[in-house]
C-alpha positions as CSV (number, residue, x, y, z in Angstrom):
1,X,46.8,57.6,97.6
2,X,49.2,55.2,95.1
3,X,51.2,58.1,94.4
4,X,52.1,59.5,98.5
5,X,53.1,55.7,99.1
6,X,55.4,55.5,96.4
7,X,57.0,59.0,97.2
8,X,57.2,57.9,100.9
9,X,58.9,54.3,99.5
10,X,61.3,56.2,97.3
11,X,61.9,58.7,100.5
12,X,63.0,55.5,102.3
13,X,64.9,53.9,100.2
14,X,67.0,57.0,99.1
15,X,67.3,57.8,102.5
16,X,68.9,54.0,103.2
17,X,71.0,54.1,100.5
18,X,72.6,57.4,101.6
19,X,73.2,55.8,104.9
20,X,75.4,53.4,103.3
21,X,76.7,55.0,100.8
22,X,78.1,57.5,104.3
23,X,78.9,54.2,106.2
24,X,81.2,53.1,103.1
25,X,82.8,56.2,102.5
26,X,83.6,56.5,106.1
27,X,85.0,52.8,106.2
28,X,82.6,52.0,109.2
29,X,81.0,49.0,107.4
30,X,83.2,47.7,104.3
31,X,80.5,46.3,101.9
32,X,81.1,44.3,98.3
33,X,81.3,46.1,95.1
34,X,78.3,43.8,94.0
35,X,76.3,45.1,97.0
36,X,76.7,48.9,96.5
37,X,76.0,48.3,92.9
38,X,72.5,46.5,93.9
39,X,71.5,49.1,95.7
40,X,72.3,51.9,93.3
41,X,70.0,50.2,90.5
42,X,67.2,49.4,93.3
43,X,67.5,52.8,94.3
44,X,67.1,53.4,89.7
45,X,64.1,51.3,89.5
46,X,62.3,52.9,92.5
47,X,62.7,56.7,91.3
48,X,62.2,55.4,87.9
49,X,58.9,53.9,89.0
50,X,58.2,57.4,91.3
51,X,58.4,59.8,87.8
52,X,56.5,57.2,86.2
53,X,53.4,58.2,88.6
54,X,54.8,61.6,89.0
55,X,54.2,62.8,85.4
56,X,56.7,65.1,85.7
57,X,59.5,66.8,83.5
58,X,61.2,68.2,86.7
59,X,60.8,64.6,88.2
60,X,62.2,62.7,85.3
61,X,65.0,65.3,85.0
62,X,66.4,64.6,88.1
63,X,65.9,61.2,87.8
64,X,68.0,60.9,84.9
65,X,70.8,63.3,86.8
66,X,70.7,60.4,89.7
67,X,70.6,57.6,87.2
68,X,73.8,59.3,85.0
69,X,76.0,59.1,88.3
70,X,75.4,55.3,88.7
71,X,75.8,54.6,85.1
72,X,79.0,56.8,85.3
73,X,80.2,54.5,88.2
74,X,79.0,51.4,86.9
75,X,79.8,51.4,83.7
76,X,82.5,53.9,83.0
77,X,83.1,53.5,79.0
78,X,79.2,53.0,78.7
79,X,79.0,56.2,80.3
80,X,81.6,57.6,78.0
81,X,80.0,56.7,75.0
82,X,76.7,58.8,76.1
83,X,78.5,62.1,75.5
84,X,76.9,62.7,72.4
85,X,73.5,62.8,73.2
86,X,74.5,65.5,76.2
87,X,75.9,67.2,72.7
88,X,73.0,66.9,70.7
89,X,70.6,67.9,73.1
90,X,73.2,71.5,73.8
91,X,72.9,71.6,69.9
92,X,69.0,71.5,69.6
93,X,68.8,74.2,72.5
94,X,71.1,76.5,70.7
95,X,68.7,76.1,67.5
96,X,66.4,78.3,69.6
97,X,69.1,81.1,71.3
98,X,68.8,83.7,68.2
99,X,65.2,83.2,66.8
100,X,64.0,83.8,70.1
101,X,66.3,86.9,71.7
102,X,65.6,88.4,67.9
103,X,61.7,88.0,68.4
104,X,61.1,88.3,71.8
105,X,63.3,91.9,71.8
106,X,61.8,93.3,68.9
107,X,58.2,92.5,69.9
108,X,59.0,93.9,73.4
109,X,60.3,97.2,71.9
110,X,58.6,98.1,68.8
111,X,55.2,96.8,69.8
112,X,55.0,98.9,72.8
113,X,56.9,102.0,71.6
114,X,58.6,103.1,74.3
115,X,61.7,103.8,73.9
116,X,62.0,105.6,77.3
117,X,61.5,102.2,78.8
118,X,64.5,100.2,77.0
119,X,66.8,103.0,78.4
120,X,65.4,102.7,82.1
121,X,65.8,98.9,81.9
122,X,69.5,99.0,81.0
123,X,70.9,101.2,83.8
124,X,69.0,99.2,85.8
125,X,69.6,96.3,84.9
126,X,73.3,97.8,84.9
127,X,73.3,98.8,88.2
128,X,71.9,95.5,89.8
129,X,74.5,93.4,87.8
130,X,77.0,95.2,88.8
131,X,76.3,95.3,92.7
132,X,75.5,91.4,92.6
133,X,78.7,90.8,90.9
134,X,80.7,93.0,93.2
135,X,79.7,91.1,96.1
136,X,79.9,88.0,94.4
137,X,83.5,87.9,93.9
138,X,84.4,89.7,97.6
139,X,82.4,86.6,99.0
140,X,85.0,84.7,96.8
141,X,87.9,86.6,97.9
142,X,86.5,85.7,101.8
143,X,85.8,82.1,101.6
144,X,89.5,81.4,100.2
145,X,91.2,83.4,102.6
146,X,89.0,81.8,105.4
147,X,89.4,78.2,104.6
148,X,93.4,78.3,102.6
149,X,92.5,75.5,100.7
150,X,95.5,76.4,98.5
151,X,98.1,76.2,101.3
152,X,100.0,72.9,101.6
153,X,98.4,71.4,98.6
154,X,101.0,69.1,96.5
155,X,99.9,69.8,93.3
156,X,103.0,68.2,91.8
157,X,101.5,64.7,92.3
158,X,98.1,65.4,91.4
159,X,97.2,64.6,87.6
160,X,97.7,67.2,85.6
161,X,95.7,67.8,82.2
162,X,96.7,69.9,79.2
163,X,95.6,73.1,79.7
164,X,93.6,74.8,76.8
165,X,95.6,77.3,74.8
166,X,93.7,80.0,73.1
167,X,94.8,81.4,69.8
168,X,96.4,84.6,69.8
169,X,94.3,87.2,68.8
170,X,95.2,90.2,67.0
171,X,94.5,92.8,69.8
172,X,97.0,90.7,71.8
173,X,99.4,91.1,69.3
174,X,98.6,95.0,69.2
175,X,99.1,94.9,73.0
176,X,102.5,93.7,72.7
177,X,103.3,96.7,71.1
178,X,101.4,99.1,73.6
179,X,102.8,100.7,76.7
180,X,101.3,99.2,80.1
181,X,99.5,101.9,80.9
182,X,96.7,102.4,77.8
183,X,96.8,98.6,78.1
184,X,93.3,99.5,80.4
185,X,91.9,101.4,77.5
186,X,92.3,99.4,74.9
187,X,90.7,96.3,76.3
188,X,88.0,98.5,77.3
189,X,87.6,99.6,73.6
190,X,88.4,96.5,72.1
191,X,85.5,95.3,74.5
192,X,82.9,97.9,73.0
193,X,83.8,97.0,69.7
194,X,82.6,93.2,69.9
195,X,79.5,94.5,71.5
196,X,78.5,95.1,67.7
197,X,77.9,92.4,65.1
198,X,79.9,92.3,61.6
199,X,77.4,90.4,60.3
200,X,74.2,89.3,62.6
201,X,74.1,85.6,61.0
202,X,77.6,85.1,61.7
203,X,76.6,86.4,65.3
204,X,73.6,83.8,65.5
205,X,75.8,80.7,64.4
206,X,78.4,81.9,66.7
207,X,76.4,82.1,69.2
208,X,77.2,85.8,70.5
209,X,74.2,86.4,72.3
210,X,75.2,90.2,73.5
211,X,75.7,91.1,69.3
212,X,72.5,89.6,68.7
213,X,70.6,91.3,71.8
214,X,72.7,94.6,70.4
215,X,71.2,94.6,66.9
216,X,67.6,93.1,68.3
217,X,67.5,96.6,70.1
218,X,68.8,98.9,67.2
219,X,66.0,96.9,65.1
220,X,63.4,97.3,67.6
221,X,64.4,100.9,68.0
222,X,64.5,101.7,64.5
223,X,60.6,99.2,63.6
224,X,59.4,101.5,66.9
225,X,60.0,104.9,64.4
226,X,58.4,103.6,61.4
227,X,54.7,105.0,61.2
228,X,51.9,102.4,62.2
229,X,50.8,101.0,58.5
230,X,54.2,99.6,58.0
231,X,55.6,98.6,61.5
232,X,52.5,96.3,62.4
233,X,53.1,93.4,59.4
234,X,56.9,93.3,61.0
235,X,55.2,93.1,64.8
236,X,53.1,90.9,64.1
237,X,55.7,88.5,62.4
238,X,57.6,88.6,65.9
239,X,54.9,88.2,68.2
240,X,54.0,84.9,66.3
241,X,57.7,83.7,66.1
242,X,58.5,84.2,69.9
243,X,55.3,82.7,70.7
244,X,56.4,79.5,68.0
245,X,60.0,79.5,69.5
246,X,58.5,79.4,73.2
247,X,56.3,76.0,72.2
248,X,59.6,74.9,70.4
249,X,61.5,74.9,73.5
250,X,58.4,73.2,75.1
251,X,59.1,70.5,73.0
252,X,62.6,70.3,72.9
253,X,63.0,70.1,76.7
254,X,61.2,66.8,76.4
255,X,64.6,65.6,75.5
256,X,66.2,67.1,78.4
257,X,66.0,64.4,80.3
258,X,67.9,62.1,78.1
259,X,70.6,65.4,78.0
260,X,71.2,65.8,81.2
261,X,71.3,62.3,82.2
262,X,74.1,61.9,79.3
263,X,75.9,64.8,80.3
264,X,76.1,63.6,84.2
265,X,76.6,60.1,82.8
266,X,79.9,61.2,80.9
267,X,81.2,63.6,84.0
268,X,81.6,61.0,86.4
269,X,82.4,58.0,83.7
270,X,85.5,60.5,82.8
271,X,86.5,62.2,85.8
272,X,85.8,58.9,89.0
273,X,86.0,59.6,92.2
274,X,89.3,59.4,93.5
275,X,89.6,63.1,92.3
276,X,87.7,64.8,94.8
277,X,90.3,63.2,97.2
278,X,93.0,65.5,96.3
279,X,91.5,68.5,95.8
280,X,88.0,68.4,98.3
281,X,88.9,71.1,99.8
282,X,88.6,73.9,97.1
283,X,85.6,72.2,95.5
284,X,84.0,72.5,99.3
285,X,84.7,76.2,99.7
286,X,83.4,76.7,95.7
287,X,80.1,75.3,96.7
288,X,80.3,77.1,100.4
289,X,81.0,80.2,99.0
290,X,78.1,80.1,96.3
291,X,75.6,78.8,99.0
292,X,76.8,82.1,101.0
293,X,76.3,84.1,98.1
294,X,72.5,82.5,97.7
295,X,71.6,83.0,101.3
296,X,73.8,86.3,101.9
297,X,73.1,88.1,99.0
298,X,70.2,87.1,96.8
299,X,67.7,85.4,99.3
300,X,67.6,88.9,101.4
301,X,67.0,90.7,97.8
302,X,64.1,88.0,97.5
303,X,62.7,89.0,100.4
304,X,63.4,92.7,100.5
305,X,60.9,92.4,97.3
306,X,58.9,90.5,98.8
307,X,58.7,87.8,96.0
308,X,57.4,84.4,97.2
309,X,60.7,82.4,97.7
310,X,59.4,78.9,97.6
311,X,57.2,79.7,94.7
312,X,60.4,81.2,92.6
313,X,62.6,77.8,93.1
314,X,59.6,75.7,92.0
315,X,59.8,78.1,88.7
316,X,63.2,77.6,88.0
317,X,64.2,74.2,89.3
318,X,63.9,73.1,85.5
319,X,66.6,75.6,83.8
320,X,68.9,75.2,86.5
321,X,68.8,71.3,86.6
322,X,69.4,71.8,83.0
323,X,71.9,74.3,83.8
324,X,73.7,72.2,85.9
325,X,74.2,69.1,84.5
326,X,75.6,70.4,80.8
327,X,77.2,73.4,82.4
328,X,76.1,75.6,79.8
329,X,73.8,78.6,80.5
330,X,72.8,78.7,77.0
331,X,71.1,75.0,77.5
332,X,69.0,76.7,79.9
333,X,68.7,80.1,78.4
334,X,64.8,79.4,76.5
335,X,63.5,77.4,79.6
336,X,64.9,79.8,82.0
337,X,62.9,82.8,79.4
338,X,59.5,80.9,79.8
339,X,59.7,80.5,83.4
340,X,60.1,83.7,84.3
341,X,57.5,85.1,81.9
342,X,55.1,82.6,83.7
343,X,56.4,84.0,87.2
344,X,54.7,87.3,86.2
345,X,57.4,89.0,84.4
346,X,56.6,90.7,81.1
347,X,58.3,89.2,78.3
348,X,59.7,92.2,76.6
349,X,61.7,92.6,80.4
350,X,63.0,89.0,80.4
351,X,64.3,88.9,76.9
352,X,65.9,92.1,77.9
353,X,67.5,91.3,81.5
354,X,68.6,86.8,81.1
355,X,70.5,87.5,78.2
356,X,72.1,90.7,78.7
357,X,72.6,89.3,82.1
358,X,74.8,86.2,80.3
359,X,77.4,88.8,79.5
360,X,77.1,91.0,82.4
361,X,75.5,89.3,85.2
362,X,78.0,86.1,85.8
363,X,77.6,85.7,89.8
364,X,78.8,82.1,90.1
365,X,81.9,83.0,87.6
366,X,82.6,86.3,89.1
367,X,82.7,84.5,92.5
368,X,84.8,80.9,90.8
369,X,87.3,83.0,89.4
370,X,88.7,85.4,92.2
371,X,88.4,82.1,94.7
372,X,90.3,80.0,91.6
373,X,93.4,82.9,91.4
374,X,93.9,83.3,94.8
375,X,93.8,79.3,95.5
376,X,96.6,79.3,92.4
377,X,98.7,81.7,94.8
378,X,98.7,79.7,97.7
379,X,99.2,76.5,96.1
380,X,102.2,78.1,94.5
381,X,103.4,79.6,97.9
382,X,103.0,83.1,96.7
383,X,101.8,85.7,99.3
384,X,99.1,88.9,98.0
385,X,98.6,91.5,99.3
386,X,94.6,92.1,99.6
387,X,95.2,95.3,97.3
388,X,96.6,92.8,94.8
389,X,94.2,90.5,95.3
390,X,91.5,93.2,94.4
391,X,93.4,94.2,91.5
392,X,93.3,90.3,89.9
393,X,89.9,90.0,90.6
394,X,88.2,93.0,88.9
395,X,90.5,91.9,86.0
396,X,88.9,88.4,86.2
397,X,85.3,90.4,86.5
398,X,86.5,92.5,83.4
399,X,87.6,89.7,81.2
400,X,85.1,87.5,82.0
401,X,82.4,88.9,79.9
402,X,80.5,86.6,77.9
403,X,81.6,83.2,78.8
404,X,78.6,82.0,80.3
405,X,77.2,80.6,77.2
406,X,80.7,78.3,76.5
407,X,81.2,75.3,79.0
408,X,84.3,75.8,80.8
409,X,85.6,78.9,78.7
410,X,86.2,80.6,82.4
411,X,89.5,78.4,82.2
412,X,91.3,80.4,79.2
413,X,90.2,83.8,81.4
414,X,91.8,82.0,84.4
415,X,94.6,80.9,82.8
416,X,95.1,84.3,81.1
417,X,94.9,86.6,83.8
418,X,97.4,84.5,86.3
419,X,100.0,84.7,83.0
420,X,99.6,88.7,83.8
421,X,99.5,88.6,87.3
422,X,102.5,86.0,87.1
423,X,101.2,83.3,88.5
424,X,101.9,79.7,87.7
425,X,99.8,78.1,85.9
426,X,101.1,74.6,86.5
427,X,98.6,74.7,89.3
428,X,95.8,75.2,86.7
429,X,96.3,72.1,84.9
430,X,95.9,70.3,88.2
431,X,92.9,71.7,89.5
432,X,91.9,70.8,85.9
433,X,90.2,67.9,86.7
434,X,87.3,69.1,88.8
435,X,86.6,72.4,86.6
436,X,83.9,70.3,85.5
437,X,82.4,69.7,89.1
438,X,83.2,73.5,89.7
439,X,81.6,74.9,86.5
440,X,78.0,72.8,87.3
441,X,77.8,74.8,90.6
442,X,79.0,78.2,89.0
443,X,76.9,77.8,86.2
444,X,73.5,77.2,88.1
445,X,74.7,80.0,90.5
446,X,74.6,82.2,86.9
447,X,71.0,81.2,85.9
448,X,69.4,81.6,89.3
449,X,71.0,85.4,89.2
450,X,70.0,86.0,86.1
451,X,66.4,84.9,86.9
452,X,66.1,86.8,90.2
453,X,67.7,90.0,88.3
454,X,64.6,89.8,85.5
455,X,62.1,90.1,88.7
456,X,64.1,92.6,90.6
457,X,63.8,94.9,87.5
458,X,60.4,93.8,86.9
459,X,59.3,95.0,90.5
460,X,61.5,98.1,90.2
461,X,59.6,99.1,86.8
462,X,56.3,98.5,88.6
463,X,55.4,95.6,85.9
464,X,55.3,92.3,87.9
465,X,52.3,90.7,87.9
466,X,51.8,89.5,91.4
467,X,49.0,87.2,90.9
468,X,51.1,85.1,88.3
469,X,53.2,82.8,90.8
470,X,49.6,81.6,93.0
471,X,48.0,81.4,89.2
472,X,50.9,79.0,88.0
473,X,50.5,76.7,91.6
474,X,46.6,76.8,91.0
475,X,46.8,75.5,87.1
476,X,49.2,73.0,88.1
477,X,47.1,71.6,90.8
478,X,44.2,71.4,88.4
């Protein structure tokens, strides 16, 4: 009974303090600094008192989200200063990436033997990623050309960052010396290449989580053809680290509150809110578009397979809070693992489809970065055709393999592809200042695909346990 009345007294008072936060904004009633910053921290205390009740790492992770804006506005250099625990708590998660991919892969091959399998879950897994990227970034290529959010935008007196500049690399110096035309190829080559580690330490410190799924599976393969007596120690020694690894991230995600409230703390300490101002527009049609692409293209998937909607956000409302607030997949990649496994898919299909899908599978980016090239055009003035606008963005769907893992890397692909395209990228350093804003909503847009893709191939392999979801809802009533 305590606990409804304090959700119903923190559903009022958020509620109020929208209203005035929407009468400010709006300039109906002008209110004192001192005021709006009362209300914040009353509105802190109450939701700190409501997860207090709630017992609830979901609860206390959104909590911390809210309570990272108002020390952001607040206290600005405070907010600043938090960075590194946002850091620290990307670091710890990281720990877990390779140790887990590596265990959970090799388990879900060699401890079942069948290699038939691991070949049936790749072209399907194939085929899915690349439909739900396909219509990502036409969604993206629709929204900008619906709403021109580039046109008439003076970029020139907008502040401008310094763009980052990425090393030339030594297949871009071998490009230089290549005709146009095998230019196709040898990206395409160079791109199989890095699929294989040099050295699958390096890989794990590096972080290159499609060279450590490709040797997990060549090990897997290779423990699946060794006779019984001398596969099972090797088995057995990655059943019991991926079940270690999965009550590490348990553990570590205790700390995720703390993260993610330091990460928010530092985005709007850094970037205010005078920025949205100037460039509103783009960063509504970002968030438009992805909310299309939820409701347009993956809720009808959802339901076409007939897997219990509400029941699937309550599963993964933790890894893409995570997700959104350090803007890194790879924060959420072990949380987003666990959840799914206790959705009802088999493990050896989830550490198979999330992080293969980190490389392939990049909805939000596919969709950010055809929206982001085209709004560079129009800002510039510069007409395309909707051929050329195809041709730029299954470059950008080409390139931009792999980045999910790196916070903002989708800016160096970006700035790379309107270099080749010949677009100025002047207009890149201005919209600079709300990547971060952008890359939250891309990034969650990323982990909710690549959760929904584990389940779609779970239900097309015949292997999801539909009982799981209701048995979850039960144990957590008890």
């Amino acid at each position: 009974m305590l606990k409804t009345k304090i959700g119903l007294i923190t559903l009022i008072t958020v509620t109020l303090a929208c209203i005035i936060a929407v009468l400010y904004e709006f300039d109906v009633v002008g209110f004192s600094h001192e005021f709006l910053m009362a209300v914040r921290w009353i509105v802190a205390t109450v939701l700190v008192v409501n997860a207090l009740f709630k017992k609830n790492l979901t609860t206390w992770i959104l909590t911390c989200m809210i309570m990272g804006i108002f020390v952001g506005l607040d206290f600005p250099n405070l907010a600043i200063s938090l960075q590194p625990l946002s850091k620290g708590f990307i670091k710890l998660v990281k720990t877990i990436v390779g140790p887990i991919l590596f265990s959970t892969l090799v388990y879900g091959i060699a401890g079942h033997s069948d290699l038939k399998q691991v070949g049936r879950m790749a072209w399907k897994s194939m085929l899915y990623f690349f439909c739900a990227t396909t219509c990502a970034i036409f969604i993206g290529l629709g929204a900008i050309n619906l709403t021109r959010a580039g046109v008439g935008v003076d970029v020139a007196h907008m502040p401008h960052e310094e763009l980052p500049v990425a090393k030339e690399s030594m297949d871009e110096h071998i490009l230089k010396t290549l005709p146009d035309h095998v230019h196709p190829v040898y990206k395409f080559t160079s791109f199989i290449r890095d699929l294989f580690p040099e050295n699958i330490v390096k890989s794990v410190a590096d972080n290159q989580v499609l060279q450590i799924v490709v040797f997990s599976i060549l090990f897997g393969i290779g423990l699946a053809m060794v006779d019984e007596k001398k596969r099972k120690p090797l088995v057995d020694f990655t059943e019991s680290m991926s079940e270690t690894m999965f009550k590490f991230t348990n553990m570590i995600m205790y700390f995720a509150p703390i993260g993610v409230g330091a990460a928010m703390a530092y985005t709007v300490g850094h970037l205010g809110v005078d920025i949205l101002k100037n460039l509103f527009m783009l960063l509504a049609t970002l968030y438009f578009a992805l909310v299309c692409f939820l409701c347009l293209v993956l809720l009808p998937v959802a339901l076409y397979l007939k897997i219990p909607v509400k029941r699937f956000i309550n599963a993964i409302k933790e890894p893409v809070s995570i997700a959104f607030a350090t803007t890194s997949s790879d924060a959420a990649l072990p949380k987003a693992m666990s959840a799914m496994e206790k959705f009802g898919v088999p493990r050896k299909i989830v550490s198979f489809v999330i992080p293969t899908g980190y490389s392939f599978n990049l909805d939000g980016t596919s969709l950010y970065l055809s929206l982001a090239a085209i709004f560079v055009a129009q800002a510039a003035g510069i007409h395309l055709s909707f051929g050329h606008q195809l041709m730029i963005a299954f470059t950008l769907m080409i390139t931009s393999k792999g980045v999910a893992a790196v916070p903002r890397a989708s800016l160096i692909i970006l700035i790379a592809t309107a270099d080749q395209f010949g677009l100025p990228t002047f207009v890149i350093a201005a919209i600079l200042g709300i990547d971060e804003l952008m890359d939250m909503a891309r990034t969650s847009v990323n982990v909710i695909g690549n959760c929904l893709a584990t389940v779609v191939v779970a239900k097309w392999e015949g292997e999801f346990d539909e009982e799981a979801p209701y048995r979850e809802d039960t144990e957590e009533a008890i």
